[in-house]
N, C-alpha and C positions, 0 to 999 in steps of 0.2 A: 504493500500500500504506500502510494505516495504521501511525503509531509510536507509537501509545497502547494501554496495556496493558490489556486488557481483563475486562468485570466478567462472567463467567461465570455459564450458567444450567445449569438440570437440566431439560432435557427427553424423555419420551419418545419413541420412533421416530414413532410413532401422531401425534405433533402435531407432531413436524419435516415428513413427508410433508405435513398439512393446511396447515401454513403457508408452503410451496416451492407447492402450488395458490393459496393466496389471492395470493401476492406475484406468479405469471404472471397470474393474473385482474388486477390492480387492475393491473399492468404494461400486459397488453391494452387495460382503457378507459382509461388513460394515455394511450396509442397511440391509442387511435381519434380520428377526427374527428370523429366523431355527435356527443360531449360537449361540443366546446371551436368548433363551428362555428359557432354563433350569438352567443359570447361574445368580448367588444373585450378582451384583458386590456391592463392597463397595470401590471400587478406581479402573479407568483407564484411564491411561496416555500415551501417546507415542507419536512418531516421526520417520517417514519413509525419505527416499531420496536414490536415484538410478542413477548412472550415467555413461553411456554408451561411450565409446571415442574409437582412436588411438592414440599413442603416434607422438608425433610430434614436432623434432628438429629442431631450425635456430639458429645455434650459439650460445652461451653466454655470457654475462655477470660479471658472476662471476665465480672465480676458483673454475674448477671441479677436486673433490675429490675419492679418487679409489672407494668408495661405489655408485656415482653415475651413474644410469644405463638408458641406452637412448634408447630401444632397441622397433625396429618398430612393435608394435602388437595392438591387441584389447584388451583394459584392458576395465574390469567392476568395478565400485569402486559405493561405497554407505555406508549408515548408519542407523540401525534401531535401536529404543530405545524407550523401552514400561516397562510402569510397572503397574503391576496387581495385584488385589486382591479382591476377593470374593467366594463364594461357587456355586458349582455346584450339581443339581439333593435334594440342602438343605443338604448333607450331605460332600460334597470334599472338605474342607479349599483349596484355592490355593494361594500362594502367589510368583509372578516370578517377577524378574526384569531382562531384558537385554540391556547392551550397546553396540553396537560393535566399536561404533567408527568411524569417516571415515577412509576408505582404501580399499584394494582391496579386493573382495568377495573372491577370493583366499586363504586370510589371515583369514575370519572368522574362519577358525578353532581355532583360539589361543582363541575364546574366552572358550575354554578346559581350558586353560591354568589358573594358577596363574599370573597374572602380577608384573611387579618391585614392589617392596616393596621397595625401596630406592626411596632416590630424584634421579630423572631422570634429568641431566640438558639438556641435549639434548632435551624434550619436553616443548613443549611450553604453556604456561597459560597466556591467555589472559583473564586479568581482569579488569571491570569497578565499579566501586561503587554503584551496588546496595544494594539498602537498602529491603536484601531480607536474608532468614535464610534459613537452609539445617536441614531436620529431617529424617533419614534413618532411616526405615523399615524392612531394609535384611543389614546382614552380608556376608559380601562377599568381597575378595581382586581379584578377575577375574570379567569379564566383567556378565558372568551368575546367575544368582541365581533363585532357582524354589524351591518351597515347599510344597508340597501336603500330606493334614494329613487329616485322618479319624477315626474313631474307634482309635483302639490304631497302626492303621499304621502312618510313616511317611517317603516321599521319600524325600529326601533333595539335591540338587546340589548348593553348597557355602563353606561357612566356618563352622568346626566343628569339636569336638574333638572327636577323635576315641576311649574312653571312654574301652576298653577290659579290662575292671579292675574287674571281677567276680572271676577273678580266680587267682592264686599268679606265677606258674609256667608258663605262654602264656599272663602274661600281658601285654600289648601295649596299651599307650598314646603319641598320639601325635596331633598336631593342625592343623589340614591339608583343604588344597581346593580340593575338587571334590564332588562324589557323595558318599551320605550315606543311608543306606536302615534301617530300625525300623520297621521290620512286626512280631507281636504276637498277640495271644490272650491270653486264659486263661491258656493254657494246654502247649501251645509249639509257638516259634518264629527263625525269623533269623535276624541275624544284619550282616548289609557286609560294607566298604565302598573300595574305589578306590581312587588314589591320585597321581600326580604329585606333588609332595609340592613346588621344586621349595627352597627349603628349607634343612639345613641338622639339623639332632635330635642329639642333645649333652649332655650328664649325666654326670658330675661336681661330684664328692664326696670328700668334703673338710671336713679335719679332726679339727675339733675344736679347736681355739686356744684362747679363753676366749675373744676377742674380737667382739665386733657389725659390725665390716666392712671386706666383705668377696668378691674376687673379681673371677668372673666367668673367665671361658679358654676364651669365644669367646666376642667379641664385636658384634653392629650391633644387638640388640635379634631383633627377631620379636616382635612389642609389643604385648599382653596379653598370649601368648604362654610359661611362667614360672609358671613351679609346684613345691614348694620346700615341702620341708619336715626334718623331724630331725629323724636320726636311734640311738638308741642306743644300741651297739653291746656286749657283753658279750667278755672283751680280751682272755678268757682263750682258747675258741674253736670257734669263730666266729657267734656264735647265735645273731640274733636281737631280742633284747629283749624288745624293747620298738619302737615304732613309730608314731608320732605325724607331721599330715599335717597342714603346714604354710598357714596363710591366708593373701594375699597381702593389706596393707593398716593397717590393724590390727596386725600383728605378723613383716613387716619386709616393705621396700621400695626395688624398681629397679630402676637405671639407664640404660633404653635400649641401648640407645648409648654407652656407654662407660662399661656396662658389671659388674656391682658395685651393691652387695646387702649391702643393713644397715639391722643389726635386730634391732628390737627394743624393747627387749631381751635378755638377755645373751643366750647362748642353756643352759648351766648348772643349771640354774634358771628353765626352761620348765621340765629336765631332771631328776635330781636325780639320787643316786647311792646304790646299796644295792648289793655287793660284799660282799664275806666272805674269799675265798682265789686267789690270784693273783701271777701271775707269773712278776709283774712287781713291779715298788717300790711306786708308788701313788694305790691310789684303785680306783680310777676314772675306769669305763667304759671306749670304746671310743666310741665317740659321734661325728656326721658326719652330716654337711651340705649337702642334695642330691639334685641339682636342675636338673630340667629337663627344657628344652626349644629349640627352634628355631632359630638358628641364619643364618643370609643370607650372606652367600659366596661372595666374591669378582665376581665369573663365575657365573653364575645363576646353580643351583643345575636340570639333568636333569633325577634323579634319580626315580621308581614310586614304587608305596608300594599300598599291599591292605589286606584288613582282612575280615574273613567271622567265622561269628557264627552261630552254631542252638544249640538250646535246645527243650527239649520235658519234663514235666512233668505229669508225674500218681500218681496220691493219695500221696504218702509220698517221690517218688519216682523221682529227676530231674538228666537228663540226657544231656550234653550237649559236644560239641568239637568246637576245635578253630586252624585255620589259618591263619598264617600272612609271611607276603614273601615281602621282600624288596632289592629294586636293590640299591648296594651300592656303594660309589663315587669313590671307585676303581673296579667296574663294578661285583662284586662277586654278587650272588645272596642269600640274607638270608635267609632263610624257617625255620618257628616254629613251629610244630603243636602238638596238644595233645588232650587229652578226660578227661572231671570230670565225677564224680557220688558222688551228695550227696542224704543223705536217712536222714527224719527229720519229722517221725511222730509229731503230734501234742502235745502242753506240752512239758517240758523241761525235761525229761526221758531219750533221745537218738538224738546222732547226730554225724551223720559218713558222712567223704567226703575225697574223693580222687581225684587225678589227676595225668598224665601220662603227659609229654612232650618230643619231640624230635626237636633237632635242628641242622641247617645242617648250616657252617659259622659261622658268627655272625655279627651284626653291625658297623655302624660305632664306634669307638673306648669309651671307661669310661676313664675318667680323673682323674687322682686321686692328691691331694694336700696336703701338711701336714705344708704348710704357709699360711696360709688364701688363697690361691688363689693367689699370687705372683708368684709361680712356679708349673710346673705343671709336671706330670710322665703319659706319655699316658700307660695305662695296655696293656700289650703283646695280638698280634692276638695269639687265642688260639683255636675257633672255625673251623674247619677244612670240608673237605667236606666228610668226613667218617661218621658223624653223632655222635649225644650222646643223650643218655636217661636222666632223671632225672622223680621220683615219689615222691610224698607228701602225706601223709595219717593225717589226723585232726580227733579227735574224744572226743567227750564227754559222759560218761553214768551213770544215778542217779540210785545207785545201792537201791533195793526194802528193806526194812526193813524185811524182814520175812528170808533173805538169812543171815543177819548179825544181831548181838545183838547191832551195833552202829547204830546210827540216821548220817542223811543227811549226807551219806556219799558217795562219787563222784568219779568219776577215769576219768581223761582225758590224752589226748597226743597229741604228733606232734612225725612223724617220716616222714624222709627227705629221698632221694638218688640222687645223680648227678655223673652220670659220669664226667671222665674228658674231657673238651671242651663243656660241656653246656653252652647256650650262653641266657640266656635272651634280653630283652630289658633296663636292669635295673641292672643284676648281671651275674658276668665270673668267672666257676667252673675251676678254675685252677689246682687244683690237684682231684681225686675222694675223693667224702665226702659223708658221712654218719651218719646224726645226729639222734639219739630218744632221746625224751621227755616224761617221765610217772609220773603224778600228783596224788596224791591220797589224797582227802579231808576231813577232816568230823572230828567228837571226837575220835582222837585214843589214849590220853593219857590224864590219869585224870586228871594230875598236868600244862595239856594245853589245851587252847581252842583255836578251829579256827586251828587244826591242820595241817601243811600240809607234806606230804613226796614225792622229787621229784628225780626221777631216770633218768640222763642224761647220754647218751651212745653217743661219736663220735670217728667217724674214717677218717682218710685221705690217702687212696690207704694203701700202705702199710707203710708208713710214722711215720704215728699220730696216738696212742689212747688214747682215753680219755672214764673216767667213774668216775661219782660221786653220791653220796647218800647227799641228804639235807632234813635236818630235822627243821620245824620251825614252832613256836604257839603263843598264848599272854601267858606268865606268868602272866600278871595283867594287869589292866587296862593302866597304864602307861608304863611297862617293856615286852620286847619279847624277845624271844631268837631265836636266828638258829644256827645251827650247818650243819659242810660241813667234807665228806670225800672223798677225792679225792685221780684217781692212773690215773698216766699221763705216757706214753710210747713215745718216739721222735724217729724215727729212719729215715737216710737220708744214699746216696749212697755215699761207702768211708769214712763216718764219724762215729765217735763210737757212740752207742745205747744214749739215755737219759731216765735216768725212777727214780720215787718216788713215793711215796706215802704220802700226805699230811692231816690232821688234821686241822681245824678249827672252833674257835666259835666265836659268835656274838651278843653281847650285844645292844638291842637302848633302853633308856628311854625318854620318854615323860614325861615331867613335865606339860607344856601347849601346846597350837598352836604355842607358840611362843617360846618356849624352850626345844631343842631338844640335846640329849647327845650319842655318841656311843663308844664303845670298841670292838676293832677287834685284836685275837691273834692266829697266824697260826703257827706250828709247822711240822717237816718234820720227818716222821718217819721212813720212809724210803728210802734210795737212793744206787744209785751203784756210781760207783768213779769216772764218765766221770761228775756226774749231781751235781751240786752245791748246799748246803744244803741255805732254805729258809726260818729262822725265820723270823716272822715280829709282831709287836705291832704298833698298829693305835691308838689311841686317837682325836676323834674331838667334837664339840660341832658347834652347831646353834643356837643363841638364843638374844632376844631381852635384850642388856643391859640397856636403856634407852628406853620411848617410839616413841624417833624417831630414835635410834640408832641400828642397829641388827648387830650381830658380827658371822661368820662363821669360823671356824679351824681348821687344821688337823694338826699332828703330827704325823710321824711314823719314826722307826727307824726297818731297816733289813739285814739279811745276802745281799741282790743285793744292796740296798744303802738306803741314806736317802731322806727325804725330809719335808718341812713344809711350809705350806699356812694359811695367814690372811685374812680373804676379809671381808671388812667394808661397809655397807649400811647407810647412814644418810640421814632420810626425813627431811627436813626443811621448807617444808612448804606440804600440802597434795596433788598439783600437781607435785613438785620438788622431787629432790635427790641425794644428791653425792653416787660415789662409788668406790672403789680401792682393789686394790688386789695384796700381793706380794706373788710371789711362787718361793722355792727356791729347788733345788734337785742335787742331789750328785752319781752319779751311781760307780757301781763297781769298775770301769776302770780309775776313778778317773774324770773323764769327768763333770763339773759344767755346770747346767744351771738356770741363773735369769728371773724370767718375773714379772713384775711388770704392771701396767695397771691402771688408773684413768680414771673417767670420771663423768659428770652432767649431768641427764633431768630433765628441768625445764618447767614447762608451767607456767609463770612466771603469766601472765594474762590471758584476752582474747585478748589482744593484741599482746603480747610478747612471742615468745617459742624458748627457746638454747638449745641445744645438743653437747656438748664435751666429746670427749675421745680422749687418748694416752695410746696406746702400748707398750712395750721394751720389749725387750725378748733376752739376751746377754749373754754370756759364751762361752764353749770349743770349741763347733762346730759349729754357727751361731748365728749372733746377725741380730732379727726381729723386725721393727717398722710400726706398723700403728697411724694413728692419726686421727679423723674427728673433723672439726668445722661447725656446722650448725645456723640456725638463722632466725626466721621466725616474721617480723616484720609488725601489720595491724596500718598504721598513723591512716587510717579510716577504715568504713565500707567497703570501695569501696579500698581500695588501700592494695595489699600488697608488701611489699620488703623483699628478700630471697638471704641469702649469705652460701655457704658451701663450705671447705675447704677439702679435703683429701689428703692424701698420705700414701706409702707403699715402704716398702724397706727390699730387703732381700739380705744378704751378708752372703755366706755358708764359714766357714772356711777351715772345713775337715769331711771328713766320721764319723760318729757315731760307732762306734766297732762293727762289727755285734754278736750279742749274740742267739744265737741257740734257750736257753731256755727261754727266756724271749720276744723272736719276733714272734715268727711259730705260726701261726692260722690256722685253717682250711680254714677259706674263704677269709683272703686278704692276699693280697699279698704281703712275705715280700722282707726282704734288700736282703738277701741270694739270693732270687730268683732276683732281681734287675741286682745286680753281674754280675749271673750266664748268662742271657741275653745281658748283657750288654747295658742297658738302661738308658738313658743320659736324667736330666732334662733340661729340657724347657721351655722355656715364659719369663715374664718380669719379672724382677728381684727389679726398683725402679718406680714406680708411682706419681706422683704428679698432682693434677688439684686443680682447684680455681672455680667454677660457682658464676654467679650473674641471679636472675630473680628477675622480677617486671612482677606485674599487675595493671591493672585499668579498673574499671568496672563503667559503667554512665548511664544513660540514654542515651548518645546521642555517647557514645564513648565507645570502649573496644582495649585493650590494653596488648598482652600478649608480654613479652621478656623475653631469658634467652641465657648465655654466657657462654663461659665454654673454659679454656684453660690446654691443661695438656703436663707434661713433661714428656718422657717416656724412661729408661735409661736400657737395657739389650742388648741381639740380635742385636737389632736395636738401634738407638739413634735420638729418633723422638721427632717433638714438634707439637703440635696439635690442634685446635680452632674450638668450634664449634657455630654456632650459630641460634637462633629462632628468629622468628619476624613474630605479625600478629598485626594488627591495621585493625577498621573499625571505622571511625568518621564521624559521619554527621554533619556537620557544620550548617547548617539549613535545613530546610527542604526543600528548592533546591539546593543542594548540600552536595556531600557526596566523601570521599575519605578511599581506602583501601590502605597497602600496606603489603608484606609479605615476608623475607628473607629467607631461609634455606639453610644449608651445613655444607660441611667441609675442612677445612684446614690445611695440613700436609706437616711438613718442615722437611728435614734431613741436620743440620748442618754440617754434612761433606760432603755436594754434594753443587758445587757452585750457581743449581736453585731448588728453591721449587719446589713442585709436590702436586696436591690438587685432590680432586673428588666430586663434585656433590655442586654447586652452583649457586642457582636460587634466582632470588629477582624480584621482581612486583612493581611496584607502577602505581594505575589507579586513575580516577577517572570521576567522572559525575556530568553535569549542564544539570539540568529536571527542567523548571521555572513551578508552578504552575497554575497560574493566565493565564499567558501570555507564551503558549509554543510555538511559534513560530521557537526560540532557542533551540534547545540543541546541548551540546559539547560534547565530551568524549576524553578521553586521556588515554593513558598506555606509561610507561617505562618498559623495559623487560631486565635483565642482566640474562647471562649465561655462564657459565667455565663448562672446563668438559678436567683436565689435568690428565691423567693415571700415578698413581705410575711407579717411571722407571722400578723395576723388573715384570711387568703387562703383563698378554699378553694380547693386547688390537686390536688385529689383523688390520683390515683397517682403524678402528674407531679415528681420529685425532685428535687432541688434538685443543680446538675451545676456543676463547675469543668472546664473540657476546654483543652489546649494541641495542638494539632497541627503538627508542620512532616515537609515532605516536601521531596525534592529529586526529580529526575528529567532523565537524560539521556539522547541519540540519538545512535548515534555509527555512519556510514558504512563496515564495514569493508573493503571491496570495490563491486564494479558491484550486485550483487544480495544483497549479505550486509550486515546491520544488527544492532545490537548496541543493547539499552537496558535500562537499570536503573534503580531504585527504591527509595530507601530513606524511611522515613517509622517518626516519632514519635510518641505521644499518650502524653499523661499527664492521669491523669481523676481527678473527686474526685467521689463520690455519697454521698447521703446520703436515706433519707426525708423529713427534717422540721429543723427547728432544734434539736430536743430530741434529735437523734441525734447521735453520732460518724462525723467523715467518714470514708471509706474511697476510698482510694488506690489505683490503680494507674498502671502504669508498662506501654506496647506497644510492638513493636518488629516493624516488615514490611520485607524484604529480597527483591526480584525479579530477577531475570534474562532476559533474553528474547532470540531469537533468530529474526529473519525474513528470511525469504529467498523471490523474485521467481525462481518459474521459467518462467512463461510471460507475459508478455502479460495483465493481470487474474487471474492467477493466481498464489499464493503459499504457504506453508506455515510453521508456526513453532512454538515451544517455548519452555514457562516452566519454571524452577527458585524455588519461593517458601518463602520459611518466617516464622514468625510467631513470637513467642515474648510472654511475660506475666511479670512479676515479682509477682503477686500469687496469680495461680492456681500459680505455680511449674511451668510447663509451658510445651511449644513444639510446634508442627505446622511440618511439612513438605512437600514433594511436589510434582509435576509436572501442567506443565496441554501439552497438543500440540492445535493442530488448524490448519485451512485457509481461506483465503480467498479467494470468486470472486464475480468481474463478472460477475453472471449476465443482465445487463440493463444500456442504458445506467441511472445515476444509484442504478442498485441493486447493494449487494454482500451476499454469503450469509456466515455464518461458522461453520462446524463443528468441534467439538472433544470434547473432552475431560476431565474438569478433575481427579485425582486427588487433589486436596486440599477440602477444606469451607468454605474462607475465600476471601474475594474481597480488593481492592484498597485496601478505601474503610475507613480507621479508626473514623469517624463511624458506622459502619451495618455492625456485624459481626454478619448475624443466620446466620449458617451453615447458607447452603440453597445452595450454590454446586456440592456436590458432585456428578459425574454427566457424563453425555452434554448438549452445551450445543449451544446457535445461537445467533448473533447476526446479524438481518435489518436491512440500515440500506437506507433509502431516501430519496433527495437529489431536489427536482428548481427 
């Protein structure tokens, strides 16, 4: 016999009768073998309930609010929730879970859907102190999940990433909820999926600024949903030349909330640079943070996206096409589609692939950053609905020894094209580009080994050419050289031509691993009189001067300007290390910039680990600071405490000089074209927070908290607090208490009241005596806020202060006589808007209940309940009786009565309670 007091319906005769058939029908194929004979289960769990009513009004109680709707019909409401898992026929894995929740059958369709991803405070969680643990099986942020795999099929409906990463020009990744299809064999497959995300996809491309703390565009990420990675780009024509994917935990940390990567790493450490002539005054590459992830919208995103691949492979021969189409949050519609063919007989002799893409639109917006992430410059819509092609061609081929008198010698290439407005999900062809790459490997000069000769050809519409010859081998074990001849063409509408031709060589020796030397000196041989001539001589050196001290430096001096960089490494002990770097540079125009940067990783013990760094970055046209303090402190095994400090500030003085010949690349985007759009930065401009967490791990208790307060100075002038809290303590072993806070709090100092969103706090708990359970208690406090920023459009939705506590106990008073009570508080505060006066009230529910066992699955009982409101100045009353039977095993019927309007539940007084009720549970 149950001892929970139950939430009463109103149903007619007419659908009690219908529903005592469906529950011996589904009872039946329970019972049959037909269903369950060819399935292996290895787990089944679930829980049915159905419940048939009319809505049914007598007044209220408490203030009704414009979303509450009273409208006379026949609602159906129920809840099912099963989870499965086993093989069918010995070969079909299936693994499904669904919840739908209680509500109306009307509404099962959202279980399609993605759910909140945010703290909801509007929902309620009622929680008591079991001493019970949670191990999820499926992945899934919607109510659905199904999984059926065979062979090398798999159908999937949950959480998954849409993986189109085969191919470079139709790639698409993202982390999505719906369905996903994996059917191949040996020869040929499809992959598709479909998705609401519910979510919007955001690509970040922040340019390097020597520091570990880099701050994303969006807060709120979804958590696991970041892919970062490190590009390094070739300045002279926009090539990537190098690409290295970030591994979380290992390469770098997130702060979901607040939108904050740490490396833990320099990128230039990862990266390296092998430049011979540059159009700028460091030789540095540029080097680019690219995260990719999910972050959740203030409006829930109700945009839908789907992708579909096939491939077909014959003998040497794989054949495949891809489409992807995305509804975007200003309703356009993205479409990408394309065809590869790569051809890759066996042995490493030959290997040819291409690809064709066209794209119509484009996505939502690339962000692009050149302060760590303090400021941001969204890249110009370019994608249009006229369409743009782009092709790629990759090729490798080991030329046969009887064709040539040299040994192992290779020829490979990349050759590129995009129209202008090709839009990937990753990169925006802003002007037309046209790059080739032709490699040719092998002995072709005696006085070198490990030859190489590479021919680079790019073009930008009619804009940009570029063409260069590199020549590069080992002179010796220790020394290489390369040589680069480069002829550059600039030409833009209205402005006079730019063209030269340039000369350079390149010296590295190797002395060891640990000491590394280079000389770099470029000469201009030729130019016309609009183009500025560009000597330059590089000097640097790498090299360990002590063996815990390593010393890296550049020196160079040129006709665009100057510059010189120190950066010092000291180990001091084999987990620790200091580091600094000062970098100083002087351009043309006279324009100075300093940046300078310290910092310490220590893992001092197994106790003890610190992290510091600070930024600065100060001169003609902007002075930038970041700083991080971290701190990760174990008293004990069981205990840890964790402090971490950041901040970020960026203060632009003035425009940097636009310089024609030293900015224009083929594929990013530069100032000129900024300009010419007139495109205005955005985002926050100064950052500060502070977090604190602890833990505590026991036997009998676990204890996570963490706080975090930040300051936020641009646009807006906000202040912000966030906070965690979970605790489970069992005090003995009849008694146990949880409790659990979350949210968030945002103040704007120039507005006379706060404004917050999403805070919910729990505290329950449970007395289960052992020996003697005659007794048990249960209790929860429930708090909830839920105030909408002013500029929100938060439509009917009111802004609510709610306190609830309830107590409830069970008490044995005989073999067959039970005794339980109820009493429960709320105190609420609503309001439409900020411009309104709150309105208060104060509820008060008192139950009584009596059940009593008089047969075997059979029982009877009686409530005594009343209600009462200090705002409406009114109270209800009244009596509820009915019955309970095991009408089946794992199913029980419940029949009553309810003479009162109101149910149990303070959270959800909507007054349909009153009437002829059932209540149908089914366990199995």
């Amino acid at each position: 016999m149950t001892s929970k007091i139950l939430k009463p319906r109103y149903i007619p005769l007419i659908y009690l009768i219908i529903s005592v058939i469906l529950i011996i029908n589904c009872q039946t194929i329970y019972g049959s073998t037909d269903l369950f004979d060819e399935i292996e289960l290895y787990y089944l769990i679930g829980l049915t309930d159905l419940t048939v009513g009319v809505t049914h009004l007598q007044g209220y109680i408490e203030p009704i609010t414009d979303e509450d709707e009273f409208a006379t019909k026949v609602f159906i409401e129920g809840r099912f929730a099963v989870y499965l898992k086993g093989k069918v026929k010995g070969k079909y894995l299936v693994t499904a879970q669904l919840d739908t929740g209680e509500g109306s059958l009307s509404e099962f369709r959202s279980i399609l859907k993605r759910q909140d991803l945010t703290v909801n405070p509007d929902q309620y969680y009622p929680i008591y102190g079991d001493d019970s643990t949670i191990q999820n099986d499926v992945k899934t942020s919607g109510k659905l999940y199904l999984s059926v795999e065979w062979d090398n099929y798999k159908i999937l409906w949950g959480d998954y990433a849409s993986d189109f990463n085969t191919t470079v020009l139709t790639a698409y990744n993202r982390q999505l909820y719906g369905v996903k299809l994996d059917l191949n064999d040996h020869n040929s497959g499809i992959k598709y999926f479909w998705s609401i995300p519910g979510t919007i996809h955001s690509i970040d491309k922040i340019k390097s600024t020597g520091s570990s703390i880099y701050y994303l565009k969006y807060a709120n990420i979804l958590s696991g949903s970041d892919r970062l990675k490190i590009e390094v780009q070739d300045r002279a024509i926009g090539e990537i030349i190098k690409t290295i994917s970030l591994q979380l935990g290992r390469d770098y940390t997130i702060d979901y909330l607040q939108g904050r990567v740490i490396l833990l790493r320099a990128l230039e450490d990862l990266t390296g640079n092998s430049n011979i002539i540059n159009n700028s005054i460091t030789l540095d590459n540029d080097i680019f943070l690219i995260a990719e992830y999910e972050h959740i919208p203030e409006e829930i995103a109700t945009d839908s996206t789907y992708g579909f691949r096939a491939y077909s492979c014959k003998e040497f021969l794989n054949l495949g096409g891809n489409l992807i189409s995305e509804k975007t949050q200003n309703g356009e519609l993205y479409t990408l589609y394309g065809a590869d063919m790569t051809y890759a007989p066996p042995g490493d002799q030959v290997y040819f692939k291409t690809e064709w893409a066209y794209s119509v639109n484009q996505p939502d917006q690339i962000n692009y950053s050149d302060s760590g992430g303090l400021s941001y410059i969204a890249l110009p819509v370019i994608g249009g609905e006229k369409g743009s092609n782009a092709v790629d061609v990759n090729f490798n081929f080991q030329l046969p020894t009887n064709v040539t008198d040299l040994s192992n010698l290779s020829l490979s290439g990349d050759l590129s094209y995009k129209e202008k407005g090709f839009v990937s999900s990753t990169q925006q062809s802003l002007n037309e580009q046209g790059l080739a790459k032709i490699k040719l490997q092998g002995n072709l000069l005696d006085f070198l080994v490990n030859n190489n000769i590479v021919l680079k050809r790019a073009s930008g519409g009619e804009d940009i050419n570029f063409a260069a010859i590199i020549l590069s081998g080992d002179y010796s074990p220790q020394m290489s050289l390369s040589s680069s001849l480069r002829y550059q063409k600039i030409m833009e509408k209205d402005l006079a031509p730019l063209e030269d031709t340039i000369i350079g060589l390149r010296i590295d020796y190797t002395e060891s691993s640990a000491e590394k030397y280079y000389l770099i000196e470029q000469f201009t041989l030729n130019n016309n009189q609009h183009t500025p001539v560009n000597h330059r001589v590089i000097v640097g050196m790498d090299a360990a001067i002590l063996d815990q001290l390593r010393l890296k430096s550049d020196v160079s001096a040129g006709s665009l300007g100057d510059f010189a960089r120190l950066n010092l490494k000291y180990y001091y002990t084999d987990q620790g290390y200091l580091y600094g770097e000062f970098h100083k540079e002087k351009d043309a125009f006279g324009g100075v910039t300093n940046r300078f940067f310290t910092g310490n990783n220590l893992e001092w013990n197994q106790q003890l680990t610190f992290l510091l760094e600070r930024q600065s970055s100060w001169g003609t046209y902007a002075d930038v600071s970041t700083n991080l303090i971290g701190l990760e402190y174990l008293p004990t095994d069981n205990w840890l405490l964790g402090l971490e400090y950041t901040s970020g500030n960026f203060d632009k003085k003035q425009e940097r000089p636009y310089d024609r010949y030293s900015t224009i690349k083929i594929e990013e985007v530069t100032k000129k074209l900024f300009e010419d759009l007139e495109i205005e930065e955005i985002g926050v401009y100064e950052r500060d927070s502070i977090g604190i967490k602890s833990a505590l791990n026991l036997a009998d208790l676990n204890y996570h908290c963490y706080l975090q307060a930040s300051l936020i100075n641009g646009d807006d002038n906000l202040v912000q607090y966030l906070v965690r809290n979970r605790l489970n303590w069992d005090l003995n072993p009849q008694l146990a208490l949880i409790t659990e806070l979350d949210g968030s709090l945002t103040m704007d100092p120039s507005l006379a009241d706060e404004w917050a969103r999403g805070i919910e706090g729990n505290l329950g708990f449970a007395y289960r005596p052992i020996t003697d359970d005659s007794l048990n208690l249960f209790g929860k406090f429930t708090y909830l806020e839920n105030l909408s920023p002013a500029e929100q459009i938060s439509g009917t939705v009111p802004d609510e202060r709610s306190a609830i506590a309830t107590l409830e106990g069970v008490y044995d008073l005989i073999a067959n006589l039970q005794l339980s009570e109820k009493l429960a508080y709320k105190s609420s505060a609503l309001r439409s808007d900020d411009t309104e006066e709150w309105i208060t009230s104060d509820t008060y529910l008192w139950i009584n209940r009596l059940n009593y066992a008089i047969l075997a699955g059979w029982g009877v009982y009686g409530e005594y309940r009343r209600l009462w409101n200090t705002l409406a100045q009114d109270s209800k009353q009244g009596y509820l009786i009915g019955m309970d039977w095991d009408i089946a095993p794992h199913t029980q019927l419940g029949i009553g009565y309810n003479f009162t309007d109101f149910n149990d539940d303070l959270t959800n007084l909507n007054y349909e309670s009153q009437g002829l009720f059932m209540n149908v549970m089914q366990k199995w």
